[in-house]
LUMDO-207986 format. One line per 5 residues: their letters; for each residue x, y, z of C-alpha. Coordinates in steps of 0.5 Angstrom, whole numbers, plus 500, padded with zeros to 3 digits. Each point is the difference from the previous one (the first is absolute). Layout:
<sites>
a> X Y Z  ...
</sites>
This chain:
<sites>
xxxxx> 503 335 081  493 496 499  497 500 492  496 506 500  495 499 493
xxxxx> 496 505 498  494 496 501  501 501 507  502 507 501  494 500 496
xxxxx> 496 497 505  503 504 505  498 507 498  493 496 500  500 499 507
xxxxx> 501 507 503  495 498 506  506 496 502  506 503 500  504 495 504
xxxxx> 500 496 493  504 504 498  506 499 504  505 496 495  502 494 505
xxxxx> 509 499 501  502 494 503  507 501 504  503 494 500  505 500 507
xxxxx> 503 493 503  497 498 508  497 503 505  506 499 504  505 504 496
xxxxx> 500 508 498  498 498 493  492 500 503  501 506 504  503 503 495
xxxxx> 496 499 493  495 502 506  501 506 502  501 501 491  493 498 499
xxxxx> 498 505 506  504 506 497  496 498 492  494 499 504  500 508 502
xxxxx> 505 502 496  497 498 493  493 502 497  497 493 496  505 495 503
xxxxx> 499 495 506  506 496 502  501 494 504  505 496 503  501 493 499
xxxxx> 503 494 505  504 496 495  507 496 500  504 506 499  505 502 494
xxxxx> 501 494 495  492 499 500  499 508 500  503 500 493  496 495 497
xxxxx> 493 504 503  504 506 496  501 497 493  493 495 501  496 507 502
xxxxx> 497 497 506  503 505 504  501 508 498  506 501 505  505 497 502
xxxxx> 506 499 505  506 496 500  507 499 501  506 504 496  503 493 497
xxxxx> 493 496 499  497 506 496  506 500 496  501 493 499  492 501 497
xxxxx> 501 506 496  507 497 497  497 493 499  507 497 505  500 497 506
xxxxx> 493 496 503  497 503 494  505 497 494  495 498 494  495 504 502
xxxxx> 501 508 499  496 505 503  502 506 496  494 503 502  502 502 507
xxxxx> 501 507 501  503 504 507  496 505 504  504 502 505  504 497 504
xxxxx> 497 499 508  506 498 505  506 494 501  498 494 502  505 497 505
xxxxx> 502 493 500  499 499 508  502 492 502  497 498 507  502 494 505
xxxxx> 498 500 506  505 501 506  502 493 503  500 497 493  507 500 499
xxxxx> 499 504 494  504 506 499  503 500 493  497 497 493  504 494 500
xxxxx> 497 499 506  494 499 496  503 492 497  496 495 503  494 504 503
xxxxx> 492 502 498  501 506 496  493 504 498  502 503 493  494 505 499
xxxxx> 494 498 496  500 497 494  501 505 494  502 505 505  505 504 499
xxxxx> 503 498 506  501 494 498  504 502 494  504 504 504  501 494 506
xxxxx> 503 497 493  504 504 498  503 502 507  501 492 502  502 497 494
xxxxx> 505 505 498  503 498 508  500 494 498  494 497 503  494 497 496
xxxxx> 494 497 501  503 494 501  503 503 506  495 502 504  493 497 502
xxxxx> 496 506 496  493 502 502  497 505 495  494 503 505  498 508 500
xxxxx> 503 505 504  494 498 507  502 493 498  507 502 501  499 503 506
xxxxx> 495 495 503  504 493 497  506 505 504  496 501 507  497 492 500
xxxxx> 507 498 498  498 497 494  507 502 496  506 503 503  501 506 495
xxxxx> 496 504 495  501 505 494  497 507 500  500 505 494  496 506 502
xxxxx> 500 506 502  503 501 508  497 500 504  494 495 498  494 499 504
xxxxx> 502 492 500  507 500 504  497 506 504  495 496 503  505 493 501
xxxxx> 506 504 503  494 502 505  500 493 503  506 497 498  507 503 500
xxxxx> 502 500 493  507 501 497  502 503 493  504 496 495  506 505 497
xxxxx> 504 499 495  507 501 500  504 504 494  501 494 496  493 497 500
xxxxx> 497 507 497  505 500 495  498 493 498  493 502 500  501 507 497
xxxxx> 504 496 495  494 495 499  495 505 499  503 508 498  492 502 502
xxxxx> 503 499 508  503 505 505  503 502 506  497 502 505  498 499 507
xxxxx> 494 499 505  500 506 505  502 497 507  493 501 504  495 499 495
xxxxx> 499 493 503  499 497 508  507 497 501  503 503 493  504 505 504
xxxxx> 506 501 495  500 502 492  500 493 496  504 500 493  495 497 495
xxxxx> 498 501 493  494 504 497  496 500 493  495 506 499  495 499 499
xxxxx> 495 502 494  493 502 497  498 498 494  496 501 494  497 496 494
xxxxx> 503 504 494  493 500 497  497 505 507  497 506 497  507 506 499
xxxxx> 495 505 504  498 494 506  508 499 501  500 508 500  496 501 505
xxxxx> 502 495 505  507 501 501  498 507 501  494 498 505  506 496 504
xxxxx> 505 504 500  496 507 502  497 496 504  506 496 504  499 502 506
xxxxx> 493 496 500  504 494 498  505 501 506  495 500 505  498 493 498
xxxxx> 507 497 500  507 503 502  503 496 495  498 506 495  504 505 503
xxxxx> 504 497 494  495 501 495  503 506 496  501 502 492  509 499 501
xxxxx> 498 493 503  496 499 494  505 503 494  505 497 503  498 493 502
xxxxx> 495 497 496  501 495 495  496 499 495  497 506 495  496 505 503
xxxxx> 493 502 498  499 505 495  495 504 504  505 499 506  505 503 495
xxxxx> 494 506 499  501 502 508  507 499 501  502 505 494  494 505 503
xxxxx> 503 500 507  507 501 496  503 494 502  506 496 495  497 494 497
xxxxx> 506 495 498  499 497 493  501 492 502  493 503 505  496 502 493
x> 496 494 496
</sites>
């Protein structure tokens, strides 16, 4: 949350004939618009807006998880979201963000699981990752949790960057770099379906990279955060079979110094109002307090605490601060 000195709260109980100042701002800092992180802190900042007296909140275009963290830890943003394995590194001080801890960084709750979705186009000859070698690669933008997740599946299957000819572009530069024929395949990290690929597989024919058996397990074994799963059949033109990918949740966080009764109140206004959220983006649908007691990496907020034990649920000791 922003500073809030007395002198302002004094000023504020001086300007009674305008009650919008009144309204203490927060700042969601979320990823690009064609991702499900936008919509997503979009339809947070709605449920806070209705739901919590004092308080106006906002979604912010950024460039995703590994920026986010920083926005937490500088108090640029009030909130934050960001991949399981990227907040872990920051809040452990491992990883991208070796030699510069962000300990402050706190878990809300946990939204739902990103997939790791790896897109060509049919007729490129690109069926399989190692079919990746020698080719225009966009990797995600940079900082992103995409691209540390790219990495991660790349390099523990034996490609680098010295490999693949890699472009660090953003979801819709993705899909249009796919659609111009700039680059052969790209790297999405993101909630299925996401607007970007639902838009490409509209004009071109699509095909879904799977993983096999033996690359997952390299991948899970480069990154323990990565799960198994699989892209429902359907859910894109041309995708009509499920395909075997990894995943990663995803996570809502908070600085440390955020007010216990703030925190409190908006894991309870989100979770009370779950529905509102689903409305704005299915990828909520997994936005449930098991998921979050089971998948978030890093401490849990004190006020997140305060609501789950209120509701009777069990939080795990490696969750409390």
């Amino acid at each position: 949350m922003k500073h809030f000195t007395l002198v302002s709260a004094a000023a504020l109980a001086l300007s009674v004939a305008a009650p919008a100042a009144a309204q203490m701002q927060l700042s969601i800092a979320t990823g690009g618009t064609g991702g499900v992180y936008y919509p997503m802190g979009g339809g947070l900042a709605e449920i806070i807006n209705n739901h919590i007296d004092g308080y106006s909140a906002t979604a912010e275009v950024t460039g995703a998880s590994v920026e986010n963290m920083g926005l937490i830890a500088t108090g640029d943003a009030d909130l934050a979201i960001g991949l399981a394995d990227t907040v872990a590194q920051a809040q452990t001080g491992t990883g991208r963000f070796e030699g510069q801890q962000l300990e402050m960084i706190r878990g809300l709750a946990s939204l739902y699981a990103n997939m790791v979705q790896i897109v060509a186009l049919d007729g490129s000859g690109i069926t399989s990752l190692s079919d990746l070698r020698g080719r225009r690669v966009s990797v995600g933008a940079p900082g992103s949790g995409t691209e540390v997740n790219a990495q991660q599946i790349l390099n523990a299957n034996g490609i680098t960057y010295d490999d693949i000819d890699e472009q660090r572009l953003n979801f819709n530069e993705t899909a249009d770099a796919l659609a111009n024929g700039d680059i052969d395949a790209g790297f999405w990290s993101v909630g299925a379906p996401t607007s970007s690929i639902l838009n490409l597989a509209t004009t071109q024919s699509i095909h879904m990279i799977a993983l096999t058996p033996e690359e997952m397990t390299a991948a899970i074994g480069a990154n323990p955060i990565f799960a198994r799963t699989s892209l429902p059949g359907g859910i894109y033109n041309g995708v009509d079979q499920p395909v075997p990918v990894v995943g990663v949740p995803n996570v809502l966080v908070v600085s440390s110094a955020m007010d216990d009764d703030l925190a409190y109140q908006i894991t309870r206004a989100m979770f009370e109002n779950i529905d509102e959220l689903r409305a704005v983006h299915p990828a909520a649908n997994q936005t449930t307090v098991e998921f979050t007691l089971d998948a978030t990496p890093v401490p849990l907020h004190p006020g997140a605490i305060r609501y789950f034990e209120e509701i009777g649920a069990t939080v795990p000791d490696r969750l409390r601060p």
